[in-house]
mmCIF file of the N, C-alpha and C atoms, coordinates in Angstrom:
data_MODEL
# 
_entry.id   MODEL 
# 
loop_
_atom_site.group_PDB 
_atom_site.id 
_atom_site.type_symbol 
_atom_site.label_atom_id 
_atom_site.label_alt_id 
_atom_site.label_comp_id 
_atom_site.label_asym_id 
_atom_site.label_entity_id 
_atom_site.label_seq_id 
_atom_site.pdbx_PDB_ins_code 
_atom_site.Cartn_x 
_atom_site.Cartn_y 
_atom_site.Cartn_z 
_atom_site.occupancy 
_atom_site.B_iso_or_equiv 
_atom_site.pdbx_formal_charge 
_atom_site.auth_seq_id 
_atom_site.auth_comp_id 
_atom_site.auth_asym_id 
_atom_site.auth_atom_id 
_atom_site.pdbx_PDB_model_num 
ATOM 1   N N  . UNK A 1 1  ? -9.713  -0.545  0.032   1.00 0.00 ? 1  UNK A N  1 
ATOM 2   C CA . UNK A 1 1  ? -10.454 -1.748  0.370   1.00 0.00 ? 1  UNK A CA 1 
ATOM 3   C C  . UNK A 1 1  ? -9.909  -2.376  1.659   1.00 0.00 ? 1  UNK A C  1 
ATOM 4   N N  . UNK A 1 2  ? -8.186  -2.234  1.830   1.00 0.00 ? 2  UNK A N  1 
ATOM 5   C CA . UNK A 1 2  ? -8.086  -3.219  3.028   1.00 0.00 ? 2  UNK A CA 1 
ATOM 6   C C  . UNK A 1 2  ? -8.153  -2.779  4.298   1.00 0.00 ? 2  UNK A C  1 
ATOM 7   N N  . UNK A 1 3  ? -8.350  -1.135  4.006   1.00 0.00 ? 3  UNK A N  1 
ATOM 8   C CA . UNK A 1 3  ? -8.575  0.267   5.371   1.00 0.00 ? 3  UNK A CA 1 
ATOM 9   C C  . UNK A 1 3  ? -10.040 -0.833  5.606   1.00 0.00 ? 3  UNK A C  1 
ATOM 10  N N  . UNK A 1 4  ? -10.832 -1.040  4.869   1.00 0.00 ? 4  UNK A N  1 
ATOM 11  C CA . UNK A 1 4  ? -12.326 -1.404  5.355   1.00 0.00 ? 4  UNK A CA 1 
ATOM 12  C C  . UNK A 1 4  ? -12.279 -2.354  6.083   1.00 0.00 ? 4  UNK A C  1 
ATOM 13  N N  . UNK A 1 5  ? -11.375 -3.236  5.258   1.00 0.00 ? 5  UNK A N  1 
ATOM 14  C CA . UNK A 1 5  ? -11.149 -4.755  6.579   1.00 0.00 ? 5  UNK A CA 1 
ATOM 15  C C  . UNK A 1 5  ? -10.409 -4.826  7.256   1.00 0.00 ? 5  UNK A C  1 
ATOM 16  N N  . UNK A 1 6  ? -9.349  -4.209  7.524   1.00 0.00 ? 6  UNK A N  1 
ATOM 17  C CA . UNK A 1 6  ? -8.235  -4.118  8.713   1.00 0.00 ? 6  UNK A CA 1 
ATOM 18  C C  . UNK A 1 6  ? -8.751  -4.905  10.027  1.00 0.00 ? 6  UNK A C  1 
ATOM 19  N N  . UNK A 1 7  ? -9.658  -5.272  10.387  1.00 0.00 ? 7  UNK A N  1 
ATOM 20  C CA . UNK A 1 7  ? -10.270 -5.757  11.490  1.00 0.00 ? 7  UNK A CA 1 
ATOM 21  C C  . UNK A 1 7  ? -10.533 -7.067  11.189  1.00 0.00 ? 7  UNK A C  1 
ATOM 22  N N  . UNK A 1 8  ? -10.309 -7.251  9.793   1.00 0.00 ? 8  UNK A N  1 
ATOM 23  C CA . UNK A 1 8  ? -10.562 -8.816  9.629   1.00 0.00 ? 8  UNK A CA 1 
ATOM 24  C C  . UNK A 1 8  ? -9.339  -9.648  8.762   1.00 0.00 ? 8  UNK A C  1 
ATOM 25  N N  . UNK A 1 9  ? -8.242  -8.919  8.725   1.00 0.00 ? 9  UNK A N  1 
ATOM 26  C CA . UNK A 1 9  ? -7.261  -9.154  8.218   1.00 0.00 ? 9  UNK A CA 1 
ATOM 27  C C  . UNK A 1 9  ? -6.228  -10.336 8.677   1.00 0.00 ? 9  UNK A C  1 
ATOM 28  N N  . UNK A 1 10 ? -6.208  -10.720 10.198  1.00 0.00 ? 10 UNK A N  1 
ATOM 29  C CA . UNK A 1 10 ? -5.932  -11.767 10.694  1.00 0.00 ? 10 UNK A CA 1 
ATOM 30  C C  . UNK A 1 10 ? -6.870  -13.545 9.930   1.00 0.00 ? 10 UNK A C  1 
ATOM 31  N N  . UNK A 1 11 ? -8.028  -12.968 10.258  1.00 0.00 ? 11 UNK A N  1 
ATOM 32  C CA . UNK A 1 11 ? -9.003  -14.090 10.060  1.00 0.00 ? 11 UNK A CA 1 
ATOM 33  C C  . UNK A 1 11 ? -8.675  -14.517 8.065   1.00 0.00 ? 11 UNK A C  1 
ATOM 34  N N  . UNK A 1 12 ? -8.392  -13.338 7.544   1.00 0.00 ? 12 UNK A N  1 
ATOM 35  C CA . UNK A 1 12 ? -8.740  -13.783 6.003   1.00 0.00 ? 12 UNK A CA 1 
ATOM 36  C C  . UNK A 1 12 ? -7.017  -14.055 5.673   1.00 0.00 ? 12 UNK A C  1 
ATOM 37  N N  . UNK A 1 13 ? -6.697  -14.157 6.185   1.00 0.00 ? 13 UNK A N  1 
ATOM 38  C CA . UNK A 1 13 ? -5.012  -14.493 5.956   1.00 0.00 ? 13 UNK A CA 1 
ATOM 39  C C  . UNK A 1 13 ? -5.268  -15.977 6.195   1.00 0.00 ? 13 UNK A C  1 
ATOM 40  N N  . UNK A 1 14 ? -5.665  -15.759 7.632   1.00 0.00 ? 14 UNK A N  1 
ATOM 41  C CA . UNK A 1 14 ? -5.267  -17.553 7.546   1.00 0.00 ? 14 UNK A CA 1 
ATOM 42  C C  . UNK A 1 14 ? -6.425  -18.487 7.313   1.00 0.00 ? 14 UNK A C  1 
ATOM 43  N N  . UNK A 1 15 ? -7.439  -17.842 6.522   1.00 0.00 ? 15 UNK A N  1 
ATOM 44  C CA . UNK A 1 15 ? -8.541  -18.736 5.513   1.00 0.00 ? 15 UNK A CA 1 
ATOM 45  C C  . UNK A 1 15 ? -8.092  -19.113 4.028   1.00 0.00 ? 15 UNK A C  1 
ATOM 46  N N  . UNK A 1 16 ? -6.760  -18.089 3.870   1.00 0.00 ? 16 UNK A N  1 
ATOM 47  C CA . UNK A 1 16 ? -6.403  -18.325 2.322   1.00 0.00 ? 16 UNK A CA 1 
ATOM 48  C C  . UNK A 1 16 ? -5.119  -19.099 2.635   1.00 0.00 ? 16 UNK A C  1 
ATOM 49  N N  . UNK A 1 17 ? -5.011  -19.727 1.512   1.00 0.00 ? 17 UNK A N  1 
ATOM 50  C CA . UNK A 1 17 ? -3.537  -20.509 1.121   1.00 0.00 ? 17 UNK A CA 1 
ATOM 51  C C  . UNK A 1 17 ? -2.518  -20.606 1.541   1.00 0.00 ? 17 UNK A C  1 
ATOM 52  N N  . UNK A 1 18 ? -1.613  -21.250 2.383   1.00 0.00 ? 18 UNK A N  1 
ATOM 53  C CA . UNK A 1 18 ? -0.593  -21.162 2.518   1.00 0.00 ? 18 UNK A CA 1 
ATOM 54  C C  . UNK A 1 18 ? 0.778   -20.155 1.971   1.00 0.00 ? 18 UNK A C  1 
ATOM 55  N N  . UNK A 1 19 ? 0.886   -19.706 2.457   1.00 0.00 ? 19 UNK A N  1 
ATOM 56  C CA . UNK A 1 19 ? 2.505   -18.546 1.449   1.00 0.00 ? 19 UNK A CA 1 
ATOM 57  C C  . UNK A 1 19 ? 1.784   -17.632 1.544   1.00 0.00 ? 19 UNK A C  1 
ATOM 58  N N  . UNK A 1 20 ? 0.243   -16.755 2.085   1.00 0.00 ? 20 UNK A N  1 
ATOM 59  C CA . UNK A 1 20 ? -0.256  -15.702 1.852   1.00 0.00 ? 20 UNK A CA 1 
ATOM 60  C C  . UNK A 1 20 ? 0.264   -14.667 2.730   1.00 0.00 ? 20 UNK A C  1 
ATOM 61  N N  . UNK A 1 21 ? 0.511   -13.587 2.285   1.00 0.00 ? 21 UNK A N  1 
ATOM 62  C CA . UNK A 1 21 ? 1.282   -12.479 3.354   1.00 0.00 ? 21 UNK A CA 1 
ATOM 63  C C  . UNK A 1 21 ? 0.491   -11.392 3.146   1.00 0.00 ? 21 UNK A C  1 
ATOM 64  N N  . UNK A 1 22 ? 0.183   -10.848 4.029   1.00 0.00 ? 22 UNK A N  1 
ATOM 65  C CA . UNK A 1 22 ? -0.799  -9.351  4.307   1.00 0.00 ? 22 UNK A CA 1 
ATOM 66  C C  . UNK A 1 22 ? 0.243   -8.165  4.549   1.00 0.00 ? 22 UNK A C  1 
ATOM 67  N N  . UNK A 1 23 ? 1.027   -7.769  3.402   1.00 0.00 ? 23 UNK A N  1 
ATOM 68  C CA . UNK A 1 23 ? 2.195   -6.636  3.775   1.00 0.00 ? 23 UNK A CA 1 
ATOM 69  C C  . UNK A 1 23 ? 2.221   -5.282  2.880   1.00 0.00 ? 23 UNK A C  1 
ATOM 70  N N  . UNK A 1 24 ? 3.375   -4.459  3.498   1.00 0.00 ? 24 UNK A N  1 
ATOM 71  C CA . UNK A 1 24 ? 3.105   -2.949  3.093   1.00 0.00 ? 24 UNK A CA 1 
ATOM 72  C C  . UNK A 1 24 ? 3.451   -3.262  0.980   1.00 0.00 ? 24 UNK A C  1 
ATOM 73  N N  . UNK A 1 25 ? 2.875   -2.459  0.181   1.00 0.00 ? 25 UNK A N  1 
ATOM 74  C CA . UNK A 1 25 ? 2.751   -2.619  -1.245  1.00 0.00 ? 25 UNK A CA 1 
ATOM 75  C C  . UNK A 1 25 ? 4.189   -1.882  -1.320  1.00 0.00 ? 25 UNK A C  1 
ATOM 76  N N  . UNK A 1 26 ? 5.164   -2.829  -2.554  1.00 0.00 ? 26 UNK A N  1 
ATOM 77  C CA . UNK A 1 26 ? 6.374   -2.101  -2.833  1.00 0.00 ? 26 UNK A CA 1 
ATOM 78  C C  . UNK A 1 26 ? 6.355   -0.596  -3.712  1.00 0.00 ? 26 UNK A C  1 
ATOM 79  N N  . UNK A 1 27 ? 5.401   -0.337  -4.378  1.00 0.00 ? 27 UNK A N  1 
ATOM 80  C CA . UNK A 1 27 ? 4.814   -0.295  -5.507  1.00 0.00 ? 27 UNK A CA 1 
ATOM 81  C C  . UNK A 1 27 ? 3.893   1.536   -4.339  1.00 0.00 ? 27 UNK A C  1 
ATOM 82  N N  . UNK A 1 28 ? 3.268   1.379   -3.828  1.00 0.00 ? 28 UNK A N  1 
ATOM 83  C CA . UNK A 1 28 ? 2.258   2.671   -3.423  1.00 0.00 ? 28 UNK A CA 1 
ATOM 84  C C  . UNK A 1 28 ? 2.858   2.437   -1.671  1.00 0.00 ? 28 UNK A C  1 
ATOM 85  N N  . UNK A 1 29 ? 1.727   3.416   -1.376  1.00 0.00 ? 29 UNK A N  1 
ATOM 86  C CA . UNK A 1 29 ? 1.953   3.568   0.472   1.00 0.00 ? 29 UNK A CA 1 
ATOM 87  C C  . UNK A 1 29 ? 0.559   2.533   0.970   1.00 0.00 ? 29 UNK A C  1 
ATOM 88  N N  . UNK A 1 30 ? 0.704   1.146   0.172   1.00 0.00 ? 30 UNK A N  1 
ATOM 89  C CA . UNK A 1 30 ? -0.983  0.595   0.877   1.00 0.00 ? 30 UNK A CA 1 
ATOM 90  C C  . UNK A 1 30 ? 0.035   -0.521  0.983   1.00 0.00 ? 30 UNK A C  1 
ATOM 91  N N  . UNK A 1 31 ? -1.628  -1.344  1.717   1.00 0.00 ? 31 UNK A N  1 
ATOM 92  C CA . UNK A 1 31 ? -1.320  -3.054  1.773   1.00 0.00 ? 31 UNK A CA 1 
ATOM 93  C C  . UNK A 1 31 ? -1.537  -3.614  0.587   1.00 0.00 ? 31 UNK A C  1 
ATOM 94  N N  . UNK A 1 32 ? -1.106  -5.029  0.762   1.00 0.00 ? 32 UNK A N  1 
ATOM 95  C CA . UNK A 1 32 ? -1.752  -6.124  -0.019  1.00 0.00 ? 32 UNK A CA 1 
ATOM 96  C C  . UNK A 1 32 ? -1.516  -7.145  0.281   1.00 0.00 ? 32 UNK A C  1 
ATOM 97  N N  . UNK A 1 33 ? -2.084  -8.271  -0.287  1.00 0.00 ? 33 UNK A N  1 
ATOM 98  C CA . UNK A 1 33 ? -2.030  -9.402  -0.696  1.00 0.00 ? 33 UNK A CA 1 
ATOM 99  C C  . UNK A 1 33 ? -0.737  -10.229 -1.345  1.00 0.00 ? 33 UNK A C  1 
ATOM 100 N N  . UNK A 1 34 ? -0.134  -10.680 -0.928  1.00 0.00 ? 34 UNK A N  1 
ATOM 101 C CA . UNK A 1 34 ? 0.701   -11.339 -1.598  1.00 0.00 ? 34 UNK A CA 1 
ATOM 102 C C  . UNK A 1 34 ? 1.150   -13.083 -1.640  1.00 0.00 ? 34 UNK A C  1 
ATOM 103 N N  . UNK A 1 35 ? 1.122   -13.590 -2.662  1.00 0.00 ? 35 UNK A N  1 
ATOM 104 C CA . UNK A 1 35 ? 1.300   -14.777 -2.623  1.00 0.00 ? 35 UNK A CA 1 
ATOM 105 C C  . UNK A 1 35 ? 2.234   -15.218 -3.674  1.00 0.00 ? 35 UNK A C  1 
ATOM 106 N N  . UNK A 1 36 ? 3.637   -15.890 -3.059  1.00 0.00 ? 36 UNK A N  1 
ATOM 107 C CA . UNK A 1 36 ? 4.700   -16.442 -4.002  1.00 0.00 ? 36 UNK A CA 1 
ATOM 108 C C  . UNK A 1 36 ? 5.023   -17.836 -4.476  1.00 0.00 ? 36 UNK A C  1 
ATOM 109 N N  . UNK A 1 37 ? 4.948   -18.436 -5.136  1.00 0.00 ? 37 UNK A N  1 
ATOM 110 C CA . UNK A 1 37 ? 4.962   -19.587 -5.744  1.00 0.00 ? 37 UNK A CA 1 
ATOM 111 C C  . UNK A 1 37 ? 5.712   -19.800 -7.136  1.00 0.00 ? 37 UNK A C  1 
ATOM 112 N N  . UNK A 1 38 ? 6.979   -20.602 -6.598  1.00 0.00 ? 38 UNK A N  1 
ATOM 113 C CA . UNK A 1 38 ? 8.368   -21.019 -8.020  1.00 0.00 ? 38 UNK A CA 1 
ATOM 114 C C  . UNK A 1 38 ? 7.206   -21.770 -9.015  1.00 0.00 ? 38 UNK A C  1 
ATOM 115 N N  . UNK A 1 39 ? 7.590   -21.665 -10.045 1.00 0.00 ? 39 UNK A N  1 
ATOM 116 C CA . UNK A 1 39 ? 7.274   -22.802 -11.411 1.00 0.00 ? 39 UNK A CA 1 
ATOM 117 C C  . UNK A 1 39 ? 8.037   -24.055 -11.083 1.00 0.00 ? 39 UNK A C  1 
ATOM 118 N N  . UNK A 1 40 ? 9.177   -24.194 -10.767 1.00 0.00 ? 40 UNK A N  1 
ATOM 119 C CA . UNK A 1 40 ? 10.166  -25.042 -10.478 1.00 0.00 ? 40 UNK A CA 1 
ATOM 120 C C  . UNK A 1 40 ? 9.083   -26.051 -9.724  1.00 0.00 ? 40 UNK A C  1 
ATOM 121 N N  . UNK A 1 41 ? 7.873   -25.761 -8.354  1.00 0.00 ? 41 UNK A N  1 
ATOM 122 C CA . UNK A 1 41 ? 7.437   -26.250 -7.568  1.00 0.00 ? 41 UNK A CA 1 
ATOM 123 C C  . UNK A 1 41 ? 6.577   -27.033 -7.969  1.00 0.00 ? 41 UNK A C  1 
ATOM 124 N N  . UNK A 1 42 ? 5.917   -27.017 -9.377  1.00 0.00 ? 42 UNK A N  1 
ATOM 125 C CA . UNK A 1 42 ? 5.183   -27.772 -9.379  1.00 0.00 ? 42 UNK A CA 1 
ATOM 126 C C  . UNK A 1 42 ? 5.706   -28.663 -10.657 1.00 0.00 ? 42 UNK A C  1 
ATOM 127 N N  . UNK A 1 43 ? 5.078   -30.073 -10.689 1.00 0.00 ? 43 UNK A N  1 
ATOM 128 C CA . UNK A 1 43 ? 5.131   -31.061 -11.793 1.00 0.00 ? 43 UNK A CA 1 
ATOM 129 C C  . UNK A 1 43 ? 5.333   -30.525 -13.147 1.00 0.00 ? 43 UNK A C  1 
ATOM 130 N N  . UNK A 1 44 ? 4.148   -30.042 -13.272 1.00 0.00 ? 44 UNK A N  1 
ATOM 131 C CA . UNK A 1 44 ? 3.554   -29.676 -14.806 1.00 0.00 ? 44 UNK A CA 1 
ATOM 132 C C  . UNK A 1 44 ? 2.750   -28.667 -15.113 1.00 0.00 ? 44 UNK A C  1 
ATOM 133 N N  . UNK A 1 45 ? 2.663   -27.866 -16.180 1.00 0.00 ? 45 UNK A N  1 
ATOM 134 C CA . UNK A 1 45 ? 1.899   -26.653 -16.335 1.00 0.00 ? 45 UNK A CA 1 
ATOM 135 C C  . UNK A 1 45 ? 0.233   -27.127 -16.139 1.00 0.00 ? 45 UNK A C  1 
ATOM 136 N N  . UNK A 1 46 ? 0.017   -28.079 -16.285 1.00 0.00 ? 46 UNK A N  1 
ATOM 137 C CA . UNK A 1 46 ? -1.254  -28.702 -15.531 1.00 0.00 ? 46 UNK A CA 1 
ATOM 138 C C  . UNK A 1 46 ? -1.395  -28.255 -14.363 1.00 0.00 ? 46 UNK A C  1 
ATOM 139 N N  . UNK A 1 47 ? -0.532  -28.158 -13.415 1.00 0.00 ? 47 UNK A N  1 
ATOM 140 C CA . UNK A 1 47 ? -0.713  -28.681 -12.063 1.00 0.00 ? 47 UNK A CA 1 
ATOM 141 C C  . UNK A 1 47 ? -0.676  -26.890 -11.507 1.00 0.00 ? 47 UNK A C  1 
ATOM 142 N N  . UNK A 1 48 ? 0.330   -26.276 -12.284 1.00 0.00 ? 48 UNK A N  1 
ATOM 143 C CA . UNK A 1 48 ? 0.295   -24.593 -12.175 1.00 0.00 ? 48 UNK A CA 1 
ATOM 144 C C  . UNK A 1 48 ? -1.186  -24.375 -12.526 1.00 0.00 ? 48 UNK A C  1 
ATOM 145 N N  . UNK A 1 49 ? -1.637  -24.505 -13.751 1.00 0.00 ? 49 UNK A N  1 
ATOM 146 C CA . UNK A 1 49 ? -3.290  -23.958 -13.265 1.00 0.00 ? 49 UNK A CA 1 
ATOM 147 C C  . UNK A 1 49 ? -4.166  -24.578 -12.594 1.00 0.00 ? 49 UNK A C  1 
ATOM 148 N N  . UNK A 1 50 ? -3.927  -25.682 -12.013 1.00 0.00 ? 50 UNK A N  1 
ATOM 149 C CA . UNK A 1 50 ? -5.255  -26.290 -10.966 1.00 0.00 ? 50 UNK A CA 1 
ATOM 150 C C  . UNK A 1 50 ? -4.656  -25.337 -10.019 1.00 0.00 ? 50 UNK A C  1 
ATOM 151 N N  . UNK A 1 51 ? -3.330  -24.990 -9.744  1.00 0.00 ? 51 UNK A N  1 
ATOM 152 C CA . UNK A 1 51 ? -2.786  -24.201 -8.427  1.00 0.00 ? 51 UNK A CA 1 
ATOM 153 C C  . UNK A 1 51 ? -3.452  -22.932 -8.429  1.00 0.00 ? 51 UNK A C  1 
ATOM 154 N N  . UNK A 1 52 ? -3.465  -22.304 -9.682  1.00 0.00 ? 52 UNK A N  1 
ATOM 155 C CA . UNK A 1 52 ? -4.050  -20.899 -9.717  1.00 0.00 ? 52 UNK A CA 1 
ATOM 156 C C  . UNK A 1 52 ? -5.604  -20.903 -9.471  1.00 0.00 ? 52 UNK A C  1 
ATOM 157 N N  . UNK A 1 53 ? -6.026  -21.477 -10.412 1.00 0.00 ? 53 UNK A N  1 
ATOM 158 C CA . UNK A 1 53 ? -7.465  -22.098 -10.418 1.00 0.00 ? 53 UNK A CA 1 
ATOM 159 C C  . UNK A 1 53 ? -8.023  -22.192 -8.917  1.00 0.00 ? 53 UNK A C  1 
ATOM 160 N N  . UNK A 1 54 ? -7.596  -23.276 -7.805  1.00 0.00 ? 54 UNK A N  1 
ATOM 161 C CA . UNK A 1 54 ? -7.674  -23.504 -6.819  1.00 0.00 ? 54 UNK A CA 1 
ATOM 162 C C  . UNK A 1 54 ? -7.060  -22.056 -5.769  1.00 0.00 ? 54 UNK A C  1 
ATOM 163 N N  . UNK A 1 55 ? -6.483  -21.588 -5.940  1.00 0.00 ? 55 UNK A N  1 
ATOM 164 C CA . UNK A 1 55 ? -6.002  -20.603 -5.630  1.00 0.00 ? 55 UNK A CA 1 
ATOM 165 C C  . UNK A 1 55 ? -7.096  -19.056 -5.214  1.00 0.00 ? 55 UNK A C  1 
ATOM 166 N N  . UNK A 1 56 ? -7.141  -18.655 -6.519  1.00 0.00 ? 56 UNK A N  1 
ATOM 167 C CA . UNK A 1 56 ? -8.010  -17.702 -7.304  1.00 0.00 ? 56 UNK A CA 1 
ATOM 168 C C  . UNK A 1 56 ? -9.440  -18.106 -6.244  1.00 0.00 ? 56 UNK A C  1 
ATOM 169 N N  . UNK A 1 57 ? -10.294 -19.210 -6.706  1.00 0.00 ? 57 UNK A N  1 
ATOM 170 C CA . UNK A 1 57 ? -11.357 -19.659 -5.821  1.00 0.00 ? 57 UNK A CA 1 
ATOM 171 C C  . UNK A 1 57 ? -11.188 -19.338 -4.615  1.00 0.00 ? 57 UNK A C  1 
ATOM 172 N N  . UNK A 1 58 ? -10.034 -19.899 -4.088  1.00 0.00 ? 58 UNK A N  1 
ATOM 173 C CA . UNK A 1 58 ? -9.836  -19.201 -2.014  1.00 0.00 ? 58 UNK A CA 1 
ATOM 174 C C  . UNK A 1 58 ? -10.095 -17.964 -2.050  1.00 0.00 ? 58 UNK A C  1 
ATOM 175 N N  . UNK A 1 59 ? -9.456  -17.154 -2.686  1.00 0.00 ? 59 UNK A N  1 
ATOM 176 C CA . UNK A 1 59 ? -9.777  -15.693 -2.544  1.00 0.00 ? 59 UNK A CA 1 
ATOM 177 C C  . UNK A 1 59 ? -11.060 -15.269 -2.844  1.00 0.00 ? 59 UNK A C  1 
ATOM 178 N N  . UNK A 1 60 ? -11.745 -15.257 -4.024  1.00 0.00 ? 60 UNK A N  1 
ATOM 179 C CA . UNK A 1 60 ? -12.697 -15.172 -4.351  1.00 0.00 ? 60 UNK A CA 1 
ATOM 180 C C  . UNK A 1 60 ? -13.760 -15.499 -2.813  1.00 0.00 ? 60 UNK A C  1 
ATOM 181 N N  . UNK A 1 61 ? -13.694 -16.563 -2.368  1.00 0.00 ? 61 UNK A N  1 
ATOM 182 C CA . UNK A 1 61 ? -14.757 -17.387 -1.226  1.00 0.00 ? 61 UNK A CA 1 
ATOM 183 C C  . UNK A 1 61 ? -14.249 -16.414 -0.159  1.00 0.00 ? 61 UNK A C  1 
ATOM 184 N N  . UNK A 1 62 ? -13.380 -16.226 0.191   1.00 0.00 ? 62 UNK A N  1 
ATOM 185 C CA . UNK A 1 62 ? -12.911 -15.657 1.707   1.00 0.00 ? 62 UNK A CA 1 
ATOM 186 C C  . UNK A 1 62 ? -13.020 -14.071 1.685   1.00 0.00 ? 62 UNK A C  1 
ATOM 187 N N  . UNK A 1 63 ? -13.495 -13.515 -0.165  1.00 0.00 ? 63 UNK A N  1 
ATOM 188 C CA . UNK A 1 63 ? -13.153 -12.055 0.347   1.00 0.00 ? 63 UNK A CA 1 
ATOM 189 C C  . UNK A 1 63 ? -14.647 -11.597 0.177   1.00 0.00 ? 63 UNK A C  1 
ATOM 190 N N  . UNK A 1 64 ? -15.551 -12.537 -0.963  1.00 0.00 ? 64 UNK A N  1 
ATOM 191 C CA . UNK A 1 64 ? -16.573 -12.335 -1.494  1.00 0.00 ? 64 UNK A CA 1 
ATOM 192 C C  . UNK A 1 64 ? -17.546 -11.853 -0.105  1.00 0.00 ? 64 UNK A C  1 
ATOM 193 N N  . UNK A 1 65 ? -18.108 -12.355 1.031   1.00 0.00 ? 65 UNK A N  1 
ATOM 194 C CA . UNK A 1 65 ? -18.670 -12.475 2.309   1.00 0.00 ? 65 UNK A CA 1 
ATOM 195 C C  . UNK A 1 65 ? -18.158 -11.256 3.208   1.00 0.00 ? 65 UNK A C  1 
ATOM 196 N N  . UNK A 1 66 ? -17.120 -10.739 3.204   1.00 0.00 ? 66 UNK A N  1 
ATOM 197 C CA . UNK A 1 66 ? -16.479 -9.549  3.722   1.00 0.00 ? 66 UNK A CA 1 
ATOM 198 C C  . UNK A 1 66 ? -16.518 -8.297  2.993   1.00 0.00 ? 66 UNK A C  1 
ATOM 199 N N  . UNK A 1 67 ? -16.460 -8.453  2.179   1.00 0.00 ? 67 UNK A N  1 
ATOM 200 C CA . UNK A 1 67 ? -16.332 -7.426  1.083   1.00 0.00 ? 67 UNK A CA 1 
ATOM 201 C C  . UNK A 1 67 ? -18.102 -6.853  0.985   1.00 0.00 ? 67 UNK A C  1 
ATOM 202 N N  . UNK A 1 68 ? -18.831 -7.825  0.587   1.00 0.00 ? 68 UNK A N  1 
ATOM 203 C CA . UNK A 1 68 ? -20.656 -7.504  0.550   1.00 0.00 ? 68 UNK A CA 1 
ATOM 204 C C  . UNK A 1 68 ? -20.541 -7.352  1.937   1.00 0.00 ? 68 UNK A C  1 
ATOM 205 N N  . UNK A 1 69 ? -20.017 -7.556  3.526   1.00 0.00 ? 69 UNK A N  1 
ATOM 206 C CA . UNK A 1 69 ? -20.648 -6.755  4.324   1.00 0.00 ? 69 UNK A CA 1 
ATOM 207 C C  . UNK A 1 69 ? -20.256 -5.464  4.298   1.00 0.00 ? 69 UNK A C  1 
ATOM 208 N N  . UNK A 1 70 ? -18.775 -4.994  3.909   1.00 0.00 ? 70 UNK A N  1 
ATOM 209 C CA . UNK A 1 70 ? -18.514 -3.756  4.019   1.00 0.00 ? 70 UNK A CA 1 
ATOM 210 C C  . UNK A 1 70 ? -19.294 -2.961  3.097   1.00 0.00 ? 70 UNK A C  1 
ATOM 211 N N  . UNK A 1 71 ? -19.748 -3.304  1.944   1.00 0.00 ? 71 UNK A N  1 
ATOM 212 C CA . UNK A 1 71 ? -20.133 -2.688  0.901   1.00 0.00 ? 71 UNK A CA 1 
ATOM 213 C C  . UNK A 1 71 ? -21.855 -2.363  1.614   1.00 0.00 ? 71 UNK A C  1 
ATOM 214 N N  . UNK A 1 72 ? -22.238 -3.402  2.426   1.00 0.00 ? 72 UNK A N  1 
ATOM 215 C CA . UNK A 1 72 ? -23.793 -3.159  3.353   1.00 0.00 ? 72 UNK A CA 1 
ATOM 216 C C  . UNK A 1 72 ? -23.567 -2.136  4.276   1.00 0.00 ? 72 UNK A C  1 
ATOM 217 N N  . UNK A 1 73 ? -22.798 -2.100  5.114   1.00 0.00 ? 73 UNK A N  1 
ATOM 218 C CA . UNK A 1 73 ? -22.506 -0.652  5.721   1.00 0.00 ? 73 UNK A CA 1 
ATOM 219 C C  . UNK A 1 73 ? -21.625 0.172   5.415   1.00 0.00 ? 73 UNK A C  1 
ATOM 220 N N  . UNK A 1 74 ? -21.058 0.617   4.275   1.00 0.00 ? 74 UNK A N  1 
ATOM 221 C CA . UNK A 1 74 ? -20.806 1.723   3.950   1.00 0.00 ? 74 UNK A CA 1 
ATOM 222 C C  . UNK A 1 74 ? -19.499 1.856   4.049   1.00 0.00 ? 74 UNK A C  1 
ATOM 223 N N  . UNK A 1 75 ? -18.711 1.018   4.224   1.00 0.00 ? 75 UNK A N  1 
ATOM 224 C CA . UNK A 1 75 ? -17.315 1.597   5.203   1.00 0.00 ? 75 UNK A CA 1 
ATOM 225 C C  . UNK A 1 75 ? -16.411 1.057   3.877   1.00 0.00 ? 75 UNK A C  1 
# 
């Protein structure tokens, strides 16, 4: 998926969240997504899922529009 957007990988980094990093996967030979955030950081387990919640949505909005064009041409 991120071979398809590599060309838009600047732009969707810095549409998402703060702490987001576009780096090599520890795990395989790809990219990803990564975003780190302590428990310590927030108030209350309230405030951890409006974070995720709010979170989750950025991605969703910033990849949803990129993703249906690649999926329109093929790549």
């Amino acid at each position: 998926m991120f071979e398809a957007l590599k060309d838009h990988i600047p732009a969707i980094v810095a549409e998402l969240p703060a702490g987001v990093e576009f780096r090599p996967s520890t795990i395989r030979d790809h990219w990803t997504l990564v975003v780190n955030r302590r428990v310590s950081e927030f108030a209350s387990d309230d405030a951890v899922r409006a974070w995720v919640i709010q979170t989750l949505n950025a991605f969703a909005n910033v990849l949803r529009s990129r993703l249906a064009l690649v999926a329109r041409n093929g790549s």
